[in-house]
N, C-alpha and C positions, 0 to 999 in steps of 0.2 A: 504494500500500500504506500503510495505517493504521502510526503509529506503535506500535508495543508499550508496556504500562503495564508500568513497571521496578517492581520489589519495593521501592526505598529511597523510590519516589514512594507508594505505596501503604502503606509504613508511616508515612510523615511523615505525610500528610493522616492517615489512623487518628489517630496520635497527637492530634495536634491537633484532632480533632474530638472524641475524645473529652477533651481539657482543658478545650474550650468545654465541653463538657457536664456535667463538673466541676463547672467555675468558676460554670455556670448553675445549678445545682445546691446548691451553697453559697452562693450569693447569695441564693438564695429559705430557704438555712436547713433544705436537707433533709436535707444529710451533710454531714462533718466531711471536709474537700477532703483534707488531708493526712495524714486516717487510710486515706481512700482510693487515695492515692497508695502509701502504702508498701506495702497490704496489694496492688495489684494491678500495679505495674512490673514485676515478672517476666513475665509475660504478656505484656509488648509485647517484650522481647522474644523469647521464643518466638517469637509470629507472625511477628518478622521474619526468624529463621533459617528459620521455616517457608518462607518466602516463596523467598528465598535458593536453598535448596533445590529447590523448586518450577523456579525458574529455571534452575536450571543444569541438570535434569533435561530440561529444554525444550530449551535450548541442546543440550543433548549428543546428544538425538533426533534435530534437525535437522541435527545436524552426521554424522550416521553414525558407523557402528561405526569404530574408532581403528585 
């Protein structure tokens, strides 16, 4: 059995992928990295409560009614 992708692994990479693309991004001089930063870190985390939730939702399926 495959290991299962955890929400904390999948928000970290997100995050970080999207910094890279930031930081790419500002280098070439196309946005202002830390107008971007503020206006969109709420959104990361959203996604990761989303995710959170997502899993425990999973979890709790798999585990049957209480």
């Amino acid at each position: 059995m495959a290991p299962r992708l955890r929400p904390e692994r999948l928000a970290v990479g997100a995050g970080l992928l999207g910094l890279g693309v930031l930081g790419t991004l500002a280098t070439l001089e196309r946005i202002d990295m830390l107008a971007a930063l503020r206006t969109w870190w709420p959104s990361i985390l959203v996604l990761w409560g989303c995710a959170e939730l997502y899993d425990t939702a999973i979890d709790r399926s798999r585990r049957g009614p209480s």
